[in-house]
N, C-alpha and C positions, 0 to 999 in steps of 0.2 A: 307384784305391781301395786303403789298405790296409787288409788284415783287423784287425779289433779282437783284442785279448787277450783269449781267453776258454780256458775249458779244456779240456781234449783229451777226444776222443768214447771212450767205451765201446765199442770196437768188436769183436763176435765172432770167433773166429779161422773160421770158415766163409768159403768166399768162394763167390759166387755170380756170376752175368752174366759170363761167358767169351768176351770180344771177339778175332776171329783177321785175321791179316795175310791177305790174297789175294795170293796167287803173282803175281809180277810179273817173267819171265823176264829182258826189256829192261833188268834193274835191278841191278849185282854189287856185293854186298858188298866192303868195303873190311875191316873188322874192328870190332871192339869201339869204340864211343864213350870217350872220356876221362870217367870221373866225375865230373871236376868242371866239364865242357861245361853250358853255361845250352842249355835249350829252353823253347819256350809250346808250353802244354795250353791246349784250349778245354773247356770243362766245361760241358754241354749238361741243365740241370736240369728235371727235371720238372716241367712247367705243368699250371696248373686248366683246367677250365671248358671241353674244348677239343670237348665235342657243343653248348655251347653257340653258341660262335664260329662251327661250320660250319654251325649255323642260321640263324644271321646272315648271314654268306655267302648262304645261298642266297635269303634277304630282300633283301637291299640289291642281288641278280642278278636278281631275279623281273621283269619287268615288271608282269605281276598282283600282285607284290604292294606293299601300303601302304605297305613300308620300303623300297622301290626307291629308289634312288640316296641314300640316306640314311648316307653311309659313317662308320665308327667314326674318331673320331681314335686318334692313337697312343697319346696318355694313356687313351682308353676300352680298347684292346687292351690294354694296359697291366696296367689293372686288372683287366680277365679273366683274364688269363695268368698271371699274375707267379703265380713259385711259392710254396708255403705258407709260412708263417713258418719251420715248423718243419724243411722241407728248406735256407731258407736258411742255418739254426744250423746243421744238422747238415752241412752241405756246408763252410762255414766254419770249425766245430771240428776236420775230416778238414784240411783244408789246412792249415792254424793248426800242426796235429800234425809235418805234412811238411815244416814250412821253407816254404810258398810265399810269394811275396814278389809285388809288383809285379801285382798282380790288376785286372783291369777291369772294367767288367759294363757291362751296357748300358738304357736306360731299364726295360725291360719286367724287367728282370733275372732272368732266363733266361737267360741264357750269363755265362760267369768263363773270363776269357782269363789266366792267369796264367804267371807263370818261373818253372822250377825247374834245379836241377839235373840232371845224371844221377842221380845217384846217388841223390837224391830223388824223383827221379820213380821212378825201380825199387825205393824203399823204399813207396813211395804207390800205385802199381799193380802186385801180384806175379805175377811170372811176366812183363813186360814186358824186353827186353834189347837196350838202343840200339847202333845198328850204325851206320855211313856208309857210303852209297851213291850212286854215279854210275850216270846212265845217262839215255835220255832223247836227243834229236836234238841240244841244244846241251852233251852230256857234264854234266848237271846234278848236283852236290852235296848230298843231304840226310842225318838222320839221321830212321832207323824202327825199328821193334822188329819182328824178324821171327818175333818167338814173341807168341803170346796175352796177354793183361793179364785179371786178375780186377780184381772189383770188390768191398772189404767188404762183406758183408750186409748190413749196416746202411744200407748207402748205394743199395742197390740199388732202393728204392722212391724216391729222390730221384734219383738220375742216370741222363741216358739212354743217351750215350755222351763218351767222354773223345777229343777232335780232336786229332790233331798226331803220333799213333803208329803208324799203319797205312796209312793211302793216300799210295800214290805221284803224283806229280802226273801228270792226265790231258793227254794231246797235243791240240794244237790242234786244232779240224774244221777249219781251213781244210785243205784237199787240191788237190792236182795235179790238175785234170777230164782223165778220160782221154778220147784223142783218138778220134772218134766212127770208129766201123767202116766207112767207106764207098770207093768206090773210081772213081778218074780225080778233073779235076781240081777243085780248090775254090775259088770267089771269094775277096776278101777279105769276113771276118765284118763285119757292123757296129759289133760294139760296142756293151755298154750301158753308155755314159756317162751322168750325170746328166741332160742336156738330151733324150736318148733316153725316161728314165725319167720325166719330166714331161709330155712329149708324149703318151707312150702312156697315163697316168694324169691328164691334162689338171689337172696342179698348177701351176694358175698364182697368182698373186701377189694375188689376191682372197680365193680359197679358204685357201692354206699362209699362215699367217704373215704377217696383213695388219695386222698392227700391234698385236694385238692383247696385254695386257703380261703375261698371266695363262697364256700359254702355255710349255708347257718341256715337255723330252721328255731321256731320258738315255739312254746306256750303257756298260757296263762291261766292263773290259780285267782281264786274268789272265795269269798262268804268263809274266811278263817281256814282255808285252807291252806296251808304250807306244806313246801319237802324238806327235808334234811341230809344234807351232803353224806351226814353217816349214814343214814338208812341208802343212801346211793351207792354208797360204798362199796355196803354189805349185797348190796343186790347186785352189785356187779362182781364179786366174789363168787355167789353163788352161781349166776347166771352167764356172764358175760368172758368165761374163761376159753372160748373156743375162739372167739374174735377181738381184732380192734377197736378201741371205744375209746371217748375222752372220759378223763378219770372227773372230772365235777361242769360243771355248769360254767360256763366262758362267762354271763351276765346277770345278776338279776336288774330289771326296770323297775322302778319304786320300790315299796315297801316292805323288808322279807320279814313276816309276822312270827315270832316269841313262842308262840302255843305249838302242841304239839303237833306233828306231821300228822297230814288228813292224806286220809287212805286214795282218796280221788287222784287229789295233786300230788304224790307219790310216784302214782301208777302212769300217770300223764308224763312224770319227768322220765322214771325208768324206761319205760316201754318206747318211748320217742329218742331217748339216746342208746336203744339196742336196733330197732331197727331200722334208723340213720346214724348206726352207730360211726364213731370219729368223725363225725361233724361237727363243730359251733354249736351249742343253744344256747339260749336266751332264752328268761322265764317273767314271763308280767306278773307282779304282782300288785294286787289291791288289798291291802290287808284290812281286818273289818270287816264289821257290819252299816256302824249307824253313816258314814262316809259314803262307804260303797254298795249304800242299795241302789244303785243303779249301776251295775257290774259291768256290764257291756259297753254303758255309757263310759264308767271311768277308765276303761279299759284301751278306749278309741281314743281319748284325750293323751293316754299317754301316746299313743303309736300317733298324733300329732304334733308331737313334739321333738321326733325323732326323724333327721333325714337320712341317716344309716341305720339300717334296720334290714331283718333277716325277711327274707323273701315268701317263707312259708311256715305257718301257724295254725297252731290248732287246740280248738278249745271246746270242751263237755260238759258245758253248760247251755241250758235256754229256760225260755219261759214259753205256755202257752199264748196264743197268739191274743188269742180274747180277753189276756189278761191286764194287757197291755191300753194303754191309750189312744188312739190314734197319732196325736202332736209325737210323743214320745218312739212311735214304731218307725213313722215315717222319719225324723232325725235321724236315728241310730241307722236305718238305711240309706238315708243319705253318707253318712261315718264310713257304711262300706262301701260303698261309692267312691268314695276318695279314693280309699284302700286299693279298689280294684284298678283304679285310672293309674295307681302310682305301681302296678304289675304286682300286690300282693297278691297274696292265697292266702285262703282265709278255709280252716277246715270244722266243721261241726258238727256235734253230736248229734244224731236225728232223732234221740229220745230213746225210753223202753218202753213205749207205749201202742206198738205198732201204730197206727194211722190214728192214734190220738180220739175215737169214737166214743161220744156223748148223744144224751138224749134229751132234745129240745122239744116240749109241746107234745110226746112222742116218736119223731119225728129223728132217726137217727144222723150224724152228721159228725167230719172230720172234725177234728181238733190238731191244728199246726203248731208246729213249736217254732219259733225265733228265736235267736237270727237263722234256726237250720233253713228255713222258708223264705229268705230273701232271695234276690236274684241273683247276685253281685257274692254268694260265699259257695262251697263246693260242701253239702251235704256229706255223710258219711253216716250208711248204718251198719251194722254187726251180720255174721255168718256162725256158721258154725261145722265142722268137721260132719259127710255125710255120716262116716262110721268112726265114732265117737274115740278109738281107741286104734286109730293109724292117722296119717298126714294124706288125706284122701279129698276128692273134689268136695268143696263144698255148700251146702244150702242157704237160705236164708231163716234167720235165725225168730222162730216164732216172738221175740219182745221188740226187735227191733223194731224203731221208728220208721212215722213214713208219712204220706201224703199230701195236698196240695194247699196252699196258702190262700186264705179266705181275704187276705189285702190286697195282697200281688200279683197283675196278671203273669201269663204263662209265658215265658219270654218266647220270640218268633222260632229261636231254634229248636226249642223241646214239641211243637206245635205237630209235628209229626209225627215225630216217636208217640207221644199221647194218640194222638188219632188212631196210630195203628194196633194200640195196643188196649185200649181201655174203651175200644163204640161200644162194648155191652154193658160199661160199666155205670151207675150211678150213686149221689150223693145218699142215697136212703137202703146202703145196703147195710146188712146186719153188721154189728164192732166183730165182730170171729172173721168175718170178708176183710177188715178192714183193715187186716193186721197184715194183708201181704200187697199194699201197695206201699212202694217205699222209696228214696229218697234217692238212694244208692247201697251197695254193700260194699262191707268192707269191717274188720275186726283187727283188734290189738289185745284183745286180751277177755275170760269167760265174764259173764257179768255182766260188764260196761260198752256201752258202744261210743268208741271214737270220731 
């Protein structure tokens, strides 16, 4: 999209909405960006209607109620959302003003991904000051402003925050499972291989993907991670000789990134096409770093732009909840909001952190991760076999993630279940308590929780 020629906005010299970098130790400055360096801003515009939409929501979720299963298309969210006339002029005259060039937006049009300059961009948000920085497990590359960015007054009842200046890119969850405390000698583990995971959940070729053409299920890869059709291949060689399976990937959405297959988004495509094996998938990809640190963010842009799209998704990334900004958490929950009015499933990793327990002032206290802690996606944390070396009932998995959202209230229907189960419990219990309230259970594979 480029912006039409229209005339540059009236804009008061007040600046208001003062958005700040979070301290990122793991991250060193290199120095000053070059002025005339091209970056993308993501421009996250104020939408209508949005007590209406989570009424909806809660209709089209109700069983009781009449609009149950009755999902909004993306043209109907569309037109709820889409922001006013007058924030899209006023949003456009502001760029228009800066030089931005090369702008996108996306059906609902509510987000403006556009290039600018440096120099541009520090004339268009003040008080912003592009640095280059490495850091990061693979020595990673980006530029961020490690000083604040105002917002015109003007603009401040139409924008909600501006992507691509502040957050560093979040590390994988996949983690090293640490080795269990025990002592003398230990069998060989079993193993959860696919053909393990089918047996124990009796997915056989009736129930998963019996042919049925309307079925599709996706998920999405971030932060340089990719699969590779051959390693899919080969894993279905080894693994997937006892059942039915589509032999590659039906889609990928955006960008499928050059480097080599990350072990993450390997195990995410294999594990998800054995055990809904011969179904549909669809794989998001955001390739990158310095574009896609906001992963979630670019993530929901694309599934806005799609009005066929797979029903159920699941993805093993988040961030701490506290690491996040306000503007930036509440957006991205609005994103699944959409998702949920349009009858997606949204599945996320709960962490490896059990209940995510830190010590404030002394003062111990959960630690949430996002988006597993919105209201609007279906958590998923990890199990583990009781007796490590049979396909036997089983436990919750001491690293699995867990507990309650420090933004979000408690939606009305989990309000009981909590009551009945957590009167003795409190915010100030030891991190070792803390690791067995959790999100939900549920495992794809040792290590990683899906």
């Amino acid at each position: 999209m480029i912006l039409p020629k229209v005339s540059a906005p009236n804009l008061e010299p007040s600046m208001t909405n003062i958005f700040h970098l979070y301290p990122n130790q793991s991250w060193v400055s290199l120095g000053r960006a070059d002025p005339e360096e091209e970056l993308s801003l993501t421009f996250a515009l104020r939408q209508q209607n949005l007590e209406r939409l989570s009424e909806l929501v809660q209709a089209v979720s109700d069983p009781n109620s009449p609009q149950y299963g009755k999902y909004l298309t993306l043209e109907n969210v569309a037109d709820l959302v889409r922001p006013s006339p007058l924030t899209l002029h006023t949003v456009q005259k502001w760029l228009l003003a800066a030089g931005a060039q090369k702008c996108h937006s996306v059906i609902t049009q509510d987000f403006l991904t556009c290039w600018l300059s440096i120099r541009q961009a520090e004339l268009l948000l003040p008080g912003a000051e592009f640095h280059h920085y490495v850091g990061g497990p693979t020595e990673t590359h980006v530029v961020r402003s490690p000083r604040p960015y105002q917002l015109p007054q003007a603009l401040a009842p139409h924008v909600d925050f501006v992507g691509g200046l502040h957050r560093f890119p979040p590390t994988s969850s996949l983690r090293q499972r640490p080795e269990p405390q025990v002592t003398g000698t230990v069998g060989l583990h079993l193993g959860v291989t696919p053909s393990v995971i089918r047996k124990r959940y009796n997915l056989t070729s009736q129930d998963v993907g019996s042919g049925t053409s309307n079925n599709s299920q996706a998920c999405a890869q971030f932060l340089e991670q990719y699969f590779h059709d051959s390693d899919l291949a080969q894993f279905m060689r080894l693994f997937g000789g006892n059942f039915a399976h589509q032999a590659s990937v039906t889609r990928v959405v955006g960008q499928q990134g050059r480097g080599r297959a990350g072990i993450e988004a390997s195990l995410d495509v294999q594990y998800l096409m054995s055990a809904g094996a011969n179904i549909s998938t669809w794989v998001y990809s955001s390739p990158g770093r310095h574009e896609g640190q906001e992963p979630f963010l670019q993530w929901l842009m694309l599934l806005s732009n799609e009005s066929a799209l797979p029903h159920v998704h699941t993805v093993s990334y988040g961030d701490e909840e506290d690491s996040l900004s306000s503007a930036y958490i509440q957006r991205v929950n609005t994103e699944l909001m959409k998702a949920a009015a349009r009858g997606l499933t949204l599945l996320f990793a709960s962490g490896d952190s059990g209940a995510g327990c830190w010590s404030v002032s002394g003062r111990h206290q959960f630690r949430p991760t996002f988006p597993a802690s919105s209201p609007y996606v279906t958590t998923v944390g990890g199990t583990s076999f009781q007796e490590p070396f049979l396909i036997t009932n089983e436990i919750v998995d001491y690293i699995s993630g867990g507990g309650f959202s420090n933004v979000f209230p408690r939606p009305s229907y989990q309000v009981h279940v909590f009551m009945s189960s957590a009167t003795s419990w409190n915010a100030d219990l030891h991190c070792s308590i803390c690791r067995f309230l959790l999100f939900s259970v549920y495992s794809l594979s040792p290590g990683t929780n899906h």
